[in-house]
N, C-alpha and C positions, 0 to 999 in steps of 0.2 A: 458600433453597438457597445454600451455600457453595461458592462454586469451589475447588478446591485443584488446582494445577497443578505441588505438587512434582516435582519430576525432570524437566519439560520444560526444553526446547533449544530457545530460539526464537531467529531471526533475525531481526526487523525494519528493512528498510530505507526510508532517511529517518528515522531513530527518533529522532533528535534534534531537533526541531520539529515543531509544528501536531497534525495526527494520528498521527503516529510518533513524537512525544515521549508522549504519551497513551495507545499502545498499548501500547509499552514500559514505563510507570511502571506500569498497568495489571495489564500479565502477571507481571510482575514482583511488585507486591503479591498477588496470587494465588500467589505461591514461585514462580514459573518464574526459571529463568536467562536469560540476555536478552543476543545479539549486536546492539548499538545499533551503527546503520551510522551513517555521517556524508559528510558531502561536505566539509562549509567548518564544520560548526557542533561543531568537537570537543571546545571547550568544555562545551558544554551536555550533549553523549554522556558526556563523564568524570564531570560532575555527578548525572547518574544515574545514570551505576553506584556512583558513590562511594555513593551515597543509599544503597544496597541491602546493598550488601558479602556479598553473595550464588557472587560468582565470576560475575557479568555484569562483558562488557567492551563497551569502545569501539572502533569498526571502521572505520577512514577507508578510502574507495575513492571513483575518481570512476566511476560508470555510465554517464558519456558514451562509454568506452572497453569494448568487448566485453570485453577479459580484466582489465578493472575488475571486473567480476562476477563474472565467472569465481574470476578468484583470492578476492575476498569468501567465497565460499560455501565454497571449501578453507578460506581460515585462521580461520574460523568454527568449523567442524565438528573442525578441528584443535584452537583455541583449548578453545571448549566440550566436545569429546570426544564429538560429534556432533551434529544437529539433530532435530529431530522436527514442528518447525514454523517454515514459512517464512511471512513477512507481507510482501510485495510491493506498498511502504507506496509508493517515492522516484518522486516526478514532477514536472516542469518545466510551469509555464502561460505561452508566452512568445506574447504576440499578433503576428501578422502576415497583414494583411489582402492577398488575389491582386491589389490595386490597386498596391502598394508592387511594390517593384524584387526582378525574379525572385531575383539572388543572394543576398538580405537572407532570402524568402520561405522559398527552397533552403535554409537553413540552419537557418532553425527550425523549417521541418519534420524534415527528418533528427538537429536535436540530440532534437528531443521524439520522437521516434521510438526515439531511441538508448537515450534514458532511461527511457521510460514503455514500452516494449512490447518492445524486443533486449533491453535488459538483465532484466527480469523473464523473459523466454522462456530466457534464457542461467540465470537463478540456477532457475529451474522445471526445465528440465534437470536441472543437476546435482543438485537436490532425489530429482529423481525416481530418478538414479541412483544415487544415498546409503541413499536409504529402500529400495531394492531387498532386499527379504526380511525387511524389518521393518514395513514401511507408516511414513507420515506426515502430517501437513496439509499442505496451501498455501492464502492466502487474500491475494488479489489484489484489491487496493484501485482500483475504478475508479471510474466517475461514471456518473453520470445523463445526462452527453454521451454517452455508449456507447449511449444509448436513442431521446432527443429531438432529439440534435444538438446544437451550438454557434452561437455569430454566426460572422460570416465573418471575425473577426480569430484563431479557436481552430478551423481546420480540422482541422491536425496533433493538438492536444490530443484533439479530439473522437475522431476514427480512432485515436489510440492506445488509448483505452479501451475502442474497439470490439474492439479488438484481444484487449486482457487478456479479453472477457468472453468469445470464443468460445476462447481458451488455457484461459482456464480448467473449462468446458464438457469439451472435447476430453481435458484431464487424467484430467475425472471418468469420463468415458466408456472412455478407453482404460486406465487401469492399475487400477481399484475393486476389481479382484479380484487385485491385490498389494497392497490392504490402503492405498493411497494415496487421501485425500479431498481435493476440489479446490474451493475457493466462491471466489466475488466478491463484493464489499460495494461498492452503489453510491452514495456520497454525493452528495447536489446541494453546495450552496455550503456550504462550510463558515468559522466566520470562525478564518484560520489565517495566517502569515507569505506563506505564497502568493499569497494572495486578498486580500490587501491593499490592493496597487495597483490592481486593479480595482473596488472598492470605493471603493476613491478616487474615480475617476475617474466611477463608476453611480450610485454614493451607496447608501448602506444601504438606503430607503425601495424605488429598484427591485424589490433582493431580495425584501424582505420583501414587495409586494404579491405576487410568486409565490406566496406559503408560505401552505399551510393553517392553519399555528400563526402564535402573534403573536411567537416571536422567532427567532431564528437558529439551525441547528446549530452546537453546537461541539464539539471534538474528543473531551471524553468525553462524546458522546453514540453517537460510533460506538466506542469502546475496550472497554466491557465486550461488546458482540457478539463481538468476536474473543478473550475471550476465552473467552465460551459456547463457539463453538464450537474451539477451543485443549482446552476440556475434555473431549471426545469425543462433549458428549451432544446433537448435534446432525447425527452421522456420514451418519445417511440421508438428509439434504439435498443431499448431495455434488452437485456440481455446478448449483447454482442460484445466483440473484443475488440478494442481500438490498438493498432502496431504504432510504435514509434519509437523506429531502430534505425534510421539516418539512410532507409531503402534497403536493405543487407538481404532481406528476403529476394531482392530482382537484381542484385550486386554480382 
């Protein structure tokens, strides 16, 4: 089965690294158009759109800031001449254990907060308002922390995924009959610019004694999913969580 996703309008933020660089080459190679967001990596965002020469662009904003997003999502829709799917890719993993010094603690939780769960709820807004009387996707990249939980240094990571998954739930729930579908994809580890450091520091063998498979996800092992369902032919899932964590939940 052939994906073809000409005339799509997609957004993905974080698209410029890990699993958002992969989403986007992805869609992309399927004929979608493709707003590749960026924070710092704007390099890498121009490099694939150049790849494409499609009329995908590059989108710098930082999502630490509310009307970071906000504006994102106008000059997107502006840029592209609308969207039809949002990928709510860009997230922070920044450890901070309740032992450490409350203001250190205070702030990682509210950056990863700001970034993994206001700013996806801010750009799912105006998604939602966009698509109003033409329907759309959203498809909200969380984790398997959203399920099992985290160690005590990723409380904040953990509750922000918890977050996207019942966002994204409540999407499907409330708008399915204006035509708007709403999923979550939840990866365990993936090995990505992210998950680096912790990897460093756990060692690979950790990981992998979780995993039912003998090696590690990697970022196109979740890319072609978004873009099954990018292609519509998976509409009646709306609102559920897809895992893909190498089995770690039955490990």
């Amino acid at each position: 089965m052939k994906i073809d996703l000409t005339g799509v309008k997609a957004l993905v933020t974080g698209g410029s690294s890990g699993i958002g660089e992969a989403i986007s080459v992805t869609l992309a190679e399927c004929g979608a158009v493709v707003g590749v967001h960026y924070n710092t990596g704007g390099e890498k965002a121009r490099q694939i759109v150049e790849r494409f020469e499609n009329g995908s662009v590059a989108l710098g904003a930082d999502l630490l800031e509310p009307e970071g997003a906000r504006k994102l999502f106008v000059t997107a829709a502006e840029t592209l001449g609308g969207i039809d799917l949002l990928v709510n890719n860009a997230g922070i993993f920044i450890p901070a254990h309740p032992d450490g010094g409350h203001g250190e603690w205070m702030k990682t939780w509210e950056s990863t907060i700001a970034v993994n769960l206001t700013a996806a709820g801010i750009l799912c807004r105006e998604a939602i308002e966009h698509f109003n009387g033409r329907g759309g996707r959203i498809i909200n990249i969380a984790s398997r922390a959203a399920f099992r939980g985290e160690t005590a240094d990723y409380l904040a990571y953990a509750a922000s995924k918890g977050g996207m998954i019942s966002l994204s739930r409540s999407i499907a729930r409330s708008f399915g009959k204006e035509g708007i579908k709403s999923f979550a994809i939840a990866p365990g580890y993936v090995r990505t610019p992210m998950t680096e450091k912790y990897l460093e520091k756990h060692g690979d063998e950790m990981v992998a004694n979780e995993l039912a498979l003998d090696e590690m996800t990697d970022p196109d092992d979740v890319a072609p999913l978004v873009a099954f369902i990018a292609s519509g032919k998976l509409d009646h899932a709306t609102g559920c969580t897809i895992d893909i964590n190498g089995g770690s939940y039955i490990h």
